[in-house]
N, C-alpha and C positions, 0 to 999 in steps of 0.2 A: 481140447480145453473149451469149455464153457464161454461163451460170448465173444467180443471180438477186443484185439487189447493192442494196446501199441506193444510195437516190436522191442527184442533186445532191452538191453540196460541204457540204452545212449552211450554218451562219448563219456569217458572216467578215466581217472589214472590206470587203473588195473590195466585196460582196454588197450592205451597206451604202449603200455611195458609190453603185452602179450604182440604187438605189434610190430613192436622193434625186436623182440626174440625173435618171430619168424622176418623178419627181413636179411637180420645180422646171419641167421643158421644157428641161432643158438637151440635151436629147437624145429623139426618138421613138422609139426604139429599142436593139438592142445588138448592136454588130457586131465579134466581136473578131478575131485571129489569132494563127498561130503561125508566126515567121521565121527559120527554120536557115538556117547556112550550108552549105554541099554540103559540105563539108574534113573530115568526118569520118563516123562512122557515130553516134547518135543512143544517148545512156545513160539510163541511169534520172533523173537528173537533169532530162535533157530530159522523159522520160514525166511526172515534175509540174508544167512549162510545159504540157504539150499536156494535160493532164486537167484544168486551173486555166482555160483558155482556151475548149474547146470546152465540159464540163459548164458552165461561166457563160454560152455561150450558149447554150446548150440550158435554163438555168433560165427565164432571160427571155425564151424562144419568139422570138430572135435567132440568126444565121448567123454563120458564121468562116470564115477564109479558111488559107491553107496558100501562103507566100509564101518563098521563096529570097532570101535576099540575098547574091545571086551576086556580086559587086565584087572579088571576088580570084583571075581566072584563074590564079593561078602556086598555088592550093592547090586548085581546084574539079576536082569529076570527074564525069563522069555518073552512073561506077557509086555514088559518095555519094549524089549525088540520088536515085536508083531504091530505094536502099536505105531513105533518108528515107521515099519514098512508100509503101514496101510494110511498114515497123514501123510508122506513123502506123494504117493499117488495119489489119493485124494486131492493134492496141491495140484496134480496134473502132471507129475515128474515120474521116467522110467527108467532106472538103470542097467533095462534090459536084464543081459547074464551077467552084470559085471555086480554082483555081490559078494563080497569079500569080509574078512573077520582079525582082526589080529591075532586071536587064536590061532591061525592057520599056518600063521610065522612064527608060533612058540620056539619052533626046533631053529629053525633060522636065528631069534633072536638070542638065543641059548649059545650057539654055535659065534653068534656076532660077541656076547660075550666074552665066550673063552678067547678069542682071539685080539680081545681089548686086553685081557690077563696078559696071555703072554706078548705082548708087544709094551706091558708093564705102565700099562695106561686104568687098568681098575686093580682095585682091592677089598677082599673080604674086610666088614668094618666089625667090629664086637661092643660098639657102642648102641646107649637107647637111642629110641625116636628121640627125647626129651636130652639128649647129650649132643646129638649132633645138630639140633635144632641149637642149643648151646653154646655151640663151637663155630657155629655158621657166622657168628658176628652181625653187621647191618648196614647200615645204609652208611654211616659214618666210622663205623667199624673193619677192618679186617675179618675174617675168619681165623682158626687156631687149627693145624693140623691133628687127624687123629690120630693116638699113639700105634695105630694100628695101619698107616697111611704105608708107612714100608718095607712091610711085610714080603717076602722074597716072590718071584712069578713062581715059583714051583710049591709052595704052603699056598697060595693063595689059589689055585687050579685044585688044589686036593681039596682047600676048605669047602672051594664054590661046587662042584663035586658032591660033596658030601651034604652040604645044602639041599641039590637037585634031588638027592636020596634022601631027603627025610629024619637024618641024623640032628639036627638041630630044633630047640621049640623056636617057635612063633615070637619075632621082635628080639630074637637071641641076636641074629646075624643079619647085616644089609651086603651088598654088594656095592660099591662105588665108584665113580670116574676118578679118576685123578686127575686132576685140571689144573684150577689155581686160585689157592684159601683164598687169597688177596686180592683175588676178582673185583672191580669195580659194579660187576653183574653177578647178583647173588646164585642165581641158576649157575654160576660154572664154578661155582665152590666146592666144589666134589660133589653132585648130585645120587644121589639113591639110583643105582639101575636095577635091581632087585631084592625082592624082600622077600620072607617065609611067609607065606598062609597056607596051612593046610587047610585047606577048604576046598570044596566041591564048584568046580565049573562048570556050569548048564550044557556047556558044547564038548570041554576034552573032557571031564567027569574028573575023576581022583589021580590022572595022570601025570600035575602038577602040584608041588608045594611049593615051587617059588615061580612067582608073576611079575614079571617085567614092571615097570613104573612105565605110569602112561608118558613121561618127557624119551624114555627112551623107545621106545613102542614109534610113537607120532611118525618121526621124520621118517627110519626106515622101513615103515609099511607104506608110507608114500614111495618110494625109493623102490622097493620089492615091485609094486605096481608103472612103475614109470611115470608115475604122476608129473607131468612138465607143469605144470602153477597149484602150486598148494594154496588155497583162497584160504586165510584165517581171515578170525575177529582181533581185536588190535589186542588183547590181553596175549595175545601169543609173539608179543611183536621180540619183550625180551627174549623169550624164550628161545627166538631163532639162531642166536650164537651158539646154543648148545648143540640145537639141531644138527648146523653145519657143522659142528666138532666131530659130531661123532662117525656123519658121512664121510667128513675128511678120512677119519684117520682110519677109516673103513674099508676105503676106496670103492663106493660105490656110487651106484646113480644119483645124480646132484639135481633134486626136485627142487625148483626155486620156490620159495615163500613169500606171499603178499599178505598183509595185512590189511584189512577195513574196518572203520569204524561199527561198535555194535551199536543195534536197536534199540534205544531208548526212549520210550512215551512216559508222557507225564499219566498220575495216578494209578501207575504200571509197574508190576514186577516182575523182571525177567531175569528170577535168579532159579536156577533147579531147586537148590538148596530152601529156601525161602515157601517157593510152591510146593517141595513136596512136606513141610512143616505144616501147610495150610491142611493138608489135606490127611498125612497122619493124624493131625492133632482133633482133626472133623470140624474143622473151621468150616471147611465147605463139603460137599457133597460126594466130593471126588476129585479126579484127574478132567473129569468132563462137565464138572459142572460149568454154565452156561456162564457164569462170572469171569473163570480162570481165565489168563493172555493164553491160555494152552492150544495149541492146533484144534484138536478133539474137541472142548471145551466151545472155540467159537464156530467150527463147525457145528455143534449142538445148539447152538442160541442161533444157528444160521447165516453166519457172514460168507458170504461164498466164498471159493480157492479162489474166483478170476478176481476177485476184490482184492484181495490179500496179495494175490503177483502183483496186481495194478500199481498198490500201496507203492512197495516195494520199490517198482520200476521211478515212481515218481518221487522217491527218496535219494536214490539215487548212493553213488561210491563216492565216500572221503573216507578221508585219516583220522580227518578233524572229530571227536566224541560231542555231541550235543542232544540236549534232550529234547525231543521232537512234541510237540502239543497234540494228545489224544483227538482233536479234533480235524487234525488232519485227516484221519484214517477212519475215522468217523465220516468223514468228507466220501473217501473213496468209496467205504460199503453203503451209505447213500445211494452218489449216483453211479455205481454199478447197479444196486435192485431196484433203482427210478426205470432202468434202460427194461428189464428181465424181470419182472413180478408183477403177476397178475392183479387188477386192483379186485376187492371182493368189501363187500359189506361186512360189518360185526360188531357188536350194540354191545359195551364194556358193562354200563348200569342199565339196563331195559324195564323200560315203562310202557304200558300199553298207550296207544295211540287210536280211539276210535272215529273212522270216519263217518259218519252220522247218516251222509245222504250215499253212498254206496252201498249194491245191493251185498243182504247177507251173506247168499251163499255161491256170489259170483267170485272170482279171479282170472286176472290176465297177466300175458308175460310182458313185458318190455326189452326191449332188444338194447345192448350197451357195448360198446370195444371195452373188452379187460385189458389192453394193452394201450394205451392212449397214448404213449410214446411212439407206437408203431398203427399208427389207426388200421383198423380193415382187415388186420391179422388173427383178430381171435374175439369173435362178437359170442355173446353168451344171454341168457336172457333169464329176466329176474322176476318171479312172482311175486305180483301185488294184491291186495286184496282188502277187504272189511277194516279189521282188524292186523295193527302194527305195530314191530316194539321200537322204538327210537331211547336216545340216550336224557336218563333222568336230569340232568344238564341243562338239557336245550330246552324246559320248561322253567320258567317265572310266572306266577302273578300279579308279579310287580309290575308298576305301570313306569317303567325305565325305557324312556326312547331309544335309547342306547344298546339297547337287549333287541337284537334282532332275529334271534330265533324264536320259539312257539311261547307268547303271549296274548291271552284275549282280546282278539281285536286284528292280532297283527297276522300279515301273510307270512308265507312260507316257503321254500321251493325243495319240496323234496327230491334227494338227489335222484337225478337220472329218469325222473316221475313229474308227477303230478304239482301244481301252486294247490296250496291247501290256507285257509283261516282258521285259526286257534278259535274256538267259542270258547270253553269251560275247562273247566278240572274237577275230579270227584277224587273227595278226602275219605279217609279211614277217621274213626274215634279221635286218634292220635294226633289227625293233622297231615296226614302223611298223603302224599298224591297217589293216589292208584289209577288213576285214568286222566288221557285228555280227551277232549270231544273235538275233532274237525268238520270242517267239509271240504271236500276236494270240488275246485272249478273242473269241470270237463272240460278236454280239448286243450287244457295246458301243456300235456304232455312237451312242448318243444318254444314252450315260453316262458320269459322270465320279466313279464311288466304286466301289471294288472293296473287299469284306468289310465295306463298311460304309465304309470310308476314304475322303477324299474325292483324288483324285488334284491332286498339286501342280504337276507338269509337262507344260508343250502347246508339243508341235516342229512344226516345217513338216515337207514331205515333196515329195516327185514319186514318180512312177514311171519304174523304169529305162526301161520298154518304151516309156513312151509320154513319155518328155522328150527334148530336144535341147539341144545345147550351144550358148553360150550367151557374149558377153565382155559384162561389168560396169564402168564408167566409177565409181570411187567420188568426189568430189569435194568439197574442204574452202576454206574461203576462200584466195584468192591473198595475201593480207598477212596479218602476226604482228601488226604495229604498228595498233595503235586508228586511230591518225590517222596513216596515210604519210607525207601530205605535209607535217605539222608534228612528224615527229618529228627532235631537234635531231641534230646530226654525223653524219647518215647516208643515203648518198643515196636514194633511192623505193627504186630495183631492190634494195637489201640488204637489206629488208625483208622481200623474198618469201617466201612459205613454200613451202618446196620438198618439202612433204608435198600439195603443194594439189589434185593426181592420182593416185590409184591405180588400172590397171589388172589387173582380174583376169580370166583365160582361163578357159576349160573349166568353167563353172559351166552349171546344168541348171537349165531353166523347162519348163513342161507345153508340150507340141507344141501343142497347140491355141493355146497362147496364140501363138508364133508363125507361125501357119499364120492368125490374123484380125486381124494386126496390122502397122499402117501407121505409117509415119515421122510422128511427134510422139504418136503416141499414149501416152497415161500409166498408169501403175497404179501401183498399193501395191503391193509386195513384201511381202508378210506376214512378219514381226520382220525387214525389211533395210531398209525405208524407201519410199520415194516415187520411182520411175524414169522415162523418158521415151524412147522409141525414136529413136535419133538421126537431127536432118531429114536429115541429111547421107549416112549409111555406110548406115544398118540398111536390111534384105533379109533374105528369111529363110535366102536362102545366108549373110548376115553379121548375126546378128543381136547389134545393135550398143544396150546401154541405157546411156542416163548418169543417175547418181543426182541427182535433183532437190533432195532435201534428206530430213534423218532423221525417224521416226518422232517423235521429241521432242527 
């Protein structure tokens, strides 16, 4: 793993429980996991399931697994899968050989079935989606049993039977628990454990037409694995009486379930659903574009994995749901790339800069630490010369005391260089600045007071000679609204901020720095911020940066 990070999750409830399992014997061990479904691409949300799961076992010198709960051929894809597997490492997590599928348990879960039938605990239903969603009742409600609720074990093993075979269309037949309508908990209302889709699965191909429901799938693939702490997010928290129902009356391995509060930032959405609408709909670019909360996504704008576990660890385990302020995590990808990112020159607007009493067709280097966080570790040296571009910005002719970069009259200290005096500027027809005129003091090189004064102003710089041009990705949050998804009369996409990309051309970085730089590599921009060479475009025929996040 990348840099150096505090250990563990700290002390948490979860940490707790797992604690008293192994002292009581309820458990020799800890073995946890992490089960996506393939239907989408993996967000930040998901990044504090997978850091809550594997760091808790890695605390207790315990193993994890990395398990698919594929049950829905008509949303699953490979390329989700692949994608899942290569953010999960990228994060810096390995599940080793313990890669698993719920596919794998079809026959098992089929077999767990029939053996719910005859012990007279499920039933073939003959009702719609739209009837049993009907009969379900609510929160104030009872549910209504289906007339199809008691049906004999011996019709209901032929029905489910002939289900498995094909004999039925699509949304004809469900298969169901038989619980209790009048559940206080809507999940144990007789839940759906199988339905018909004849569709094609990526992994078993055409060898199934009915698919488990992912509530029956969940617990007993934890269960088939030996999962001793199943880590959810709290939206699973009802759910777990079902879970335990069906282990019960299974009798099989009793994987305990803990729930955690999920990841919540403000001007954030971490809904699958939600992102992969953006992304259909071509709101944004992709699954990766550099906007999304998506793994992939801020990997591509370049927030590093050791940021993101950092985040994570310093968020810490509750129950409690609370929406956490973007700027906290903002906070973390800071100062992890203040610690780890090389500082490098890069002029957004460039203007020529001429030094008047410097020879033509002389240049020297200057020797500078690109690590300043870590002095002495990595000196690099930068050409100067005649001719300079500095940022259109840092000139006025206005005679404003208060402007302490390049004005006539006024000194200078260019960074890492030379005190320089602003004489002049030369205009175009238009009015427009195309030049300034300096002179560089000799001998400055390692001072910052001229007559005794201490100088107040330090510009970047490049040189003409030895910079190349350059496109800059500037990037700001995708939503104005705190909370998107609860903000009232309006629907998510109105939300957008449609400032949330700035493309700028023709800006200048020192040649060297694109002549040793490879896709995702990061620096500091010295006064522009935090950039990252995009995995996708950059080359040094296209050298392509997207702003990571600002200086402050």
């Amino acid at each position: 793993m990348e840099g150096k990070e505090n250990e563990g999750m700290g002390s948490n409830f979860i940490r707790t429980i797992i604690e008293e399992d192994l002292k009581s014997g309820r458990t020799e061990s800890v073995h946890t996991r992490f089960p996506p479904e393939p239907n989408g691409y993996l967000h930040i949300g998901h990044a504090k399931a997978i850091v809550i799961n594997y760091e808790t076992a890695s605390e207790f010198g315990g193993v994890y697994n990395l398990r698919f709960d594929d049950t829905n051929p008509v949303k699953e894809e490979i390329e989700f899968e692949e994608a899942i597997k290569r953010d999960i490492k990228w994060l810096g997590y390995d599940w080793q050989h313990r890669l698993y599928y719920a596919s794998d348990y079809f026959e098992t879960l089929y077999e767990y079935a029939v053996e719910l039938i005859k012990k007279g605990l499920a039933y073939v239903c003959d009702l719609s989606q739209d009837q049993v969603k009907e009969l379900r009742g609510n929160l104030t409600e009872p549910g209504k049993e289906s007339p199809f609720r008691n049906r004999s074990i011996e019709e209901n093993l032929d029905l489910f039977k002939r289900m498995k075979n094909g004999e039925f269309d699509e949304g004809s037949r469900v298969l169901r628990a038989k619980i209790d309508m009048s559940s206080p908990n809507i999940n144990m209302r007789d839940p759906v454990m199988y339905r018909i889709l004849k569709k094609e699965h990526h992994r078993t191909g055409k060898k199934w037409v009915i698919y488990p429901s992912y509530d029956f799938t969940h617990g007993q693939s934890d269960s088939l694995e030996k999962i001793t702490h199943s880590l959810c997010d709290i939206s699973f928290e009802n759910h777990r009486p079902l879970y335990e129902w069906f282990i019960d009356k299974l009798g099989i391995y009793p994987s305990r379930q803990i729930e955690f509060a999920r990841l919540n930032l403000t001007y954030t959405i971490t809904s699958k659903r939600f992102l992969k609408r953006l992304v259909d709909e071509e709101t944004v670019e992709g699954w990766d574009d550099p906007r999304m909360p998506t793994i992939i996504g801020m990997r591509r704008r370049g927030v590093p994995a050791g940021a993101i576990r950092e985040f994570m660890k310093s968020v810490g385990v509750s129950k409690k749901e609370s929406l956490i302020d973007i700027d906290n995590f903002e906070y973390c990808v800071r100062d992890y790339l203040k610690k780890s990112s090389p500082q490098v020159m890069a002029v957004k607007e460039p203007l020529v800069l001429n030094i008047v009493n410097y020879p033509e067709d002389e240049s020297e280097n200057i020797e500078t630490d690109t690590l300043p966080s870590n002095p002495g570790t990595a000196i690099r040296k930068i050409p100067f010369s005649k001719y300079l571009y500095v940022e259109r910005s840092d000139y006025t002719d206005k005679d404003d005391p208060d402007f302490f970069r390049l004005r006539p009259g006024n000194f200078v200290k260019l960074r890492k260089s030379y005190i320089v005096r602003c004489l002049s500027a030369t205009k175009d027809d238009s009015g427009n600045i195309t030049e300034i005129q300096c002179e560089y003091i000799p001998g400055s090189l390692n001072m910052m007071k001229v007559d005794g004064k201490k100088i107040k102003g330090i510009i970047h710089w490049v040189s003409k000679d030895h910079s190349d041009e350059c496109i800059l990705r500037l990037y700001d949050r995708l939503f104005n609204a705190e909370n998107p998804l609860r903000a009232k009369d309006a629907d998510f996409k109105e939300l957008l901020n449609k400032n949330s990309v700035r493309v700028i051309k023709g800006c200048r970085i020192e040649s060297s720095v694109i002549k040793s730089t490879s896709p995702e590599d990061r620096y500091q921009f010295i006064r522009n911020g935090y950039f990252c060479a995009d995995m996708k475009e950059f080359s040094p025929a296209n050298p392509v940066f997207n702003m990571t996040i600002s200086l402050k």
